[in-house]
N, C-alpha and C positions, 0 to 999 in steps of 0.2 A: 318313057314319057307318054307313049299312046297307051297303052295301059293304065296310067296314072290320070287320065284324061277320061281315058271311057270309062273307067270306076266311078271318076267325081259324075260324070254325066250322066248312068245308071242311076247311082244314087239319087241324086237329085231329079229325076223324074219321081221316081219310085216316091221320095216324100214328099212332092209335089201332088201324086195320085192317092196317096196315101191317106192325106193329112183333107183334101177333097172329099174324098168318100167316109172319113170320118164322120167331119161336119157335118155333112150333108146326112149320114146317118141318124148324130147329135142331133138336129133339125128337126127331122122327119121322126124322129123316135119323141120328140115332147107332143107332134101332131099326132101320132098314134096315139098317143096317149091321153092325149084329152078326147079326141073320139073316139076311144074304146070306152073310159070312162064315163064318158056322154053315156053311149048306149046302154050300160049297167045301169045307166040311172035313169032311164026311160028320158033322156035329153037328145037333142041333136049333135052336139057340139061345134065346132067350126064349121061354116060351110057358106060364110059370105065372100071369102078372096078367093078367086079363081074357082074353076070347076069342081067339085066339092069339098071347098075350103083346102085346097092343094096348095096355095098359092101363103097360105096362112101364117108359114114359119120366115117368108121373104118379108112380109108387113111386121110380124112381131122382130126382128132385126134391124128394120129401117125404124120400129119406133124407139129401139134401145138405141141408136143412134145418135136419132135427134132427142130424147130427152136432156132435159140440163140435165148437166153432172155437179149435184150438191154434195161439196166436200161439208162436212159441219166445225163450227169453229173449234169445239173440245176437242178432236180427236188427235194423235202423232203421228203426222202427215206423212213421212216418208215410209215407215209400217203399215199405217193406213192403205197406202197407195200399192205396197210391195205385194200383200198378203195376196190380193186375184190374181196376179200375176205367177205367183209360185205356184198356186194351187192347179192354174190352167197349165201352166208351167210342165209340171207332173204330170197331170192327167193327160197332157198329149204325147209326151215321152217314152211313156211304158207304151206305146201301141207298138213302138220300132221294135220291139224286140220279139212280136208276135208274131210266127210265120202264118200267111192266109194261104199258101197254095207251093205246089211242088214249085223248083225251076221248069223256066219257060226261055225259049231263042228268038229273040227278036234281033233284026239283022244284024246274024252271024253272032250276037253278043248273047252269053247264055247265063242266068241269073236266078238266084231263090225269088219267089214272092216274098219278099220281106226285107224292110227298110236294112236292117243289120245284117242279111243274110249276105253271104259272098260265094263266088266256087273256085273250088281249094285247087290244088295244082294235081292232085287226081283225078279232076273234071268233075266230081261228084259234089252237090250240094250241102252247105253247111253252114253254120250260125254260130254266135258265143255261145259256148259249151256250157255257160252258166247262166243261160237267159232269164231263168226262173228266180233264181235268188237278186238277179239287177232289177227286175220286175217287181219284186216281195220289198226291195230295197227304194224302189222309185216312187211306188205308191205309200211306202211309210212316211217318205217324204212330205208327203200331200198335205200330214195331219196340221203340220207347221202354219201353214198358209189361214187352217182356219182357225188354231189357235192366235197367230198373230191380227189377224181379221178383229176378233173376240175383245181382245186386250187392248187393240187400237184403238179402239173405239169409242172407247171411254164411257160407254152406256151397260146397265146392270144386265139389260136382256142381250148383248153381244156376249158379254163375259162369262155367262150362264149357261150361254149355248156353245162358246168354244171350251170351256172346262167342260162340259155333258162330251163333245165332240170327241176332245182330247180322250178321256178315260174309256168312253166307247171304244176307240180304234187300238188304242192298246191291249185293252180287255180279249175282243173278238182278233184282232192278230194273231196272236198265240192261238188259236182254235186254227184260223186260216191255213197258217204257219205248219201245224201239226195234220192237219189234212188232209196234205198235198204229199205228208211223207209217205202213205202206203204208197202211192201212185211211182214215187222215187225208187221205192223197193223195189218195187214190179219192173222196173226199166234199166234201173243200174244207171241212169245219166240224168242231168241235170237238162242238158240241150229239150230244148222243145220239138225242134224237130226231129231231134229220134225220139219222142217219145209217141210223136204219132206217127214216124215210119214203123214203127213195133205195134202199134195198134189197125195197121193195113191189112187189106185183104179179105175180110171177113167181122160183122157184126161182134162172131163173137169173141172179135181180138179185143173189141173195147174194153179200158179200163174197167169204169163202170159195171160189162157185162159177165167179160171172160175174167176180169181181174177180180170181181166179187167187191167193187170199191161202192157199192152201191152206200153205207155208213158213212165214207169217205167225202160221198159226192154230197149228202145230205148235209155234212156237217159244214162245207165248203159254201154249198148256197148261202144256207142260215150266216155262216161267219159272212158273207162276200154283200148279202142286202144287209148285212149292219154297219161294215165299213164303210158303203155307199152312201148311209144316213137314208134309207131308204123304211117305208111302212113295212112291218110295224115298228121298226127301228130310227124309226125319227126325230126322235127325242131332242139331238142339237139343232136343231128347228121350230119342231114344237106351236104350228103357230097359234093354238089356245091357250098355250102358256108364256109362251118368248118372243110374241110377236111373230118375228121370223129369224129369232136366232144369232148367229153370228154374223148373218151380211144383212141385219134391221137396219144399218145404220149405211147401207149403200146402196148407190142407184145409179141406174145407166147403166153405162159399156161394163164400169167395175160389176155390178149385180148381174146382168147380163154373163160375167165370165166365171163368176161362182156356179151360175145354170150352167153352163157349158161344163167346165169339169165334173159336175153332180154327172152329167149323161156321157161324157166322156169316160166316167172312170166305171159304170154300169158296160158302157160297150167292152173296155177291159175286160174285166170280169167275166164276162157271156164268151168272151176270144177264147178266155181262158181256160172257163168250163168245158168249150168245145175241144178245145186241145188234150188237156187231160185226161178228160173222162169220155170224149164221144167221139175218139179217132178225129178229131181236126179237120181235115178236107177230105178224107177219103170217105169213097162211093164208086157207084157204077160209072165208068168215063168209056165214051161212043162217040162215033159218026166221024166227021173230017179232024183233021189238026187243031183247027180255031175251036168247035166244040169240044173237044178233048182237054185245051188250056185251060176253058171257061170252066168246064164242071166244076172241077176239083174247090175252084174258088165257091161258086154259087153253092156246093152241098157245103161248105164253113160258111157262108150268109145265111143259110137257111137254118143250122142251128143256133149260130147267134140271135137270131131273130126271134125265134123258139125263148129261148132264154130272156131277153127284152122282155116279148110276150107276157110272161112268166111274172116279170116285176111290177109292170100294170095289174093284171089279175089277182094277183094280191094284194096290191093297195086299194084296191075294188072292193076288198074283201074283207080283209083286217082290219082290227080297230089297234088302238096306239100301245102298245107296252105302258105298265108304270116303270117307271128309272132304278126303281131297288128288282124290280122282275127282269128287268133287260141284263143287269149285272150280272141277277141269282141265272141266269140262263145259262151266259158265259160262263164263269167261272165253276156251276155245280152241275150243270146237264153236257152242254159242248164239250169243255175241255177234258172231262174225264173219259166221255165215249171217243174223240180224237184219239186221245193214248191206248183205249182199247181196240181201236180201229187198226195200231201199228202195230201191236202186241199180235194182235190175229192173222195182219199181213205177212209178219215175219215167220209164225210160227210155219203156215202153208206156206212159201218160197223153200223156209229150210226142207219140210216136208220133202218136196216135191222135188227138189236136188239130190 
């Protein structure tokens, strides 16, 4: 029973801190972004709430708040209503299965960083051994949400933009999907967490460096800013052509929660990049106990952040795909270097056995 007590307990901190520092990421990742974007464009951006518009992302919340929530009469209210919900749904899901940091002991209770994580009766740290495929599996989930968004809607530019949506995420999946397989090679496990205890120790354990997945990683980004709907792959959006797409036709808390998963399922993505290909949390760990816990995390922020970064500066930069060029990408340039990326991984594993 005390076991069963201090598990639920654990837990429920853990998605409590978890589910915090998300948001709060989600938040703070839309203000970077308009002030980075600012700066590229010789603008200010934010900087009337709080001390350099710090304060910025608490006003834009309070006014998704109070806005009326206009349901419009045409739409199918209960699908209508469902679609943000699944979508956010999703996008906050997959984070539980992302390890951010070794196990840590906090009174006397000794635990993974990570929502799913548990420790096994050999005291050693451990996760579902197939976190990657429930993740591959959680975020395909997602597409639903804007395809039923789309359809609910009952307007031409919704439906335009969750069919563009839908074929996207399909399209670029299989790239994704195909990707991630050298990096499986190279690891023999599916767990995330071994796959960055196997990349410890050394720069050049990383995937990426020592594993030669450098094709691998390229091709992962590209598939990962298209599944996000993100520049230059924006297309279910579109808004010179679709208005705004699949959620034109909603406002307040529901449009409000379409934003949030868009930046939620980017923070995904950037977890994930950092796990696969750039050793996860490892780095240099010094000084007392309390900065020893801390590093491990802050060097996995620092490349999620990196990553972020990454997705600003090129929307800064890029102009929009045409919709038959976004397909011909997927299907004639990605996917075929994917399968040449597993071809090559396998061939050096066998090698090297």
């Amino acid at each position: 029973m005390n076991n069963a007590l201090s598990f639920l307990l654990t837990a429920t901190v853990k998605i409590a801190i978890t589910l915090g520092v998300l948001l709060t990421i989600v938040a703070y990742t839309v203000l970077l972004e308009r002030k980075v974007l600012a700066r590229m464009q010789n603008r200010w951006g934010p900087s009337r709430v709080g001390p350099f518009g710090l304060l910025q992302p608490l006003a834009d919340g309070i006014k998704f708040i109070l806005k009326e929530d206009l349901t419009p009469p045409y739409v199918n209210r209960t699908i209508y209503l469902m679609a943000p919900v699944l979508a956010l749904t999703m996008a906050l899901t997959s984070i539980a299965l992302i390890p951010i940091g070794p196990q840590v002991t906090v009174g006397g209770v000794t635990t993974p960083i990570q929502i799913t994580g548990v420790t096994n009766s050999a005291g050693t740290d451990g996760d579902i051994g197939v976190g990657l495929l429930i993740i591959l599996a959680i975020t395909s989930v997602g597409v639903y949400g804007i395809a039923l968004a789309g359809w609910s809607s009952n307007s031409k530019y919704s439906l335009l933009g969750s069919l563009r949506a839908s074929a996207q995420m399909v399209s670029y999946e299989v790239s994704l999907g195909l990707s991630l397989v050298g990096v499986l090679i190279l690891s023999g496990s599916f767990s995330l967490r071994e796959i960055v205890n196997q990349q410890s120790g050394s720069i050049l354990n990383w995937n990426l460096i020592g594993g030669l997945q450098i094709v691998g990683f390229f091709v992962y980004m590209m598939s990962a800013f298209a599944e996000t709907n993100r520049v230059p792959f924006d297309l279910p959006e579109a808004e010179t052509e679709l208005v705004a797409g699949y959620h034109t036709e909603y406002s307040a808390m529901k449009f409000a929660m379409f934003f949030m998963a868009e930046y939620a399922n980017m923070v995904t993505v950037a977890c994930l990049a950092s796990v696969l290909f750039l050793g996860g949390w490892s780095g240099p760990v010094f000084g007392p106990p309390v900065l020893q816990a801390i590093l491990p995390v802050f060097w996995f922020l620092l490349r999620v952040f990196f990553f972020l970064f990454l997705y600003i500066w090129i929307r800064g930069t890029l102009p929009r795909f045409r919709y038959d060029q976004l397909m011909a990408f997927s299907w004639k340039f990605l996917l075929p270097l994917a399968i040449a990326n597993i071809v090559v991984t396998a061939l050096i594993v066998a090698l090297r056995a």
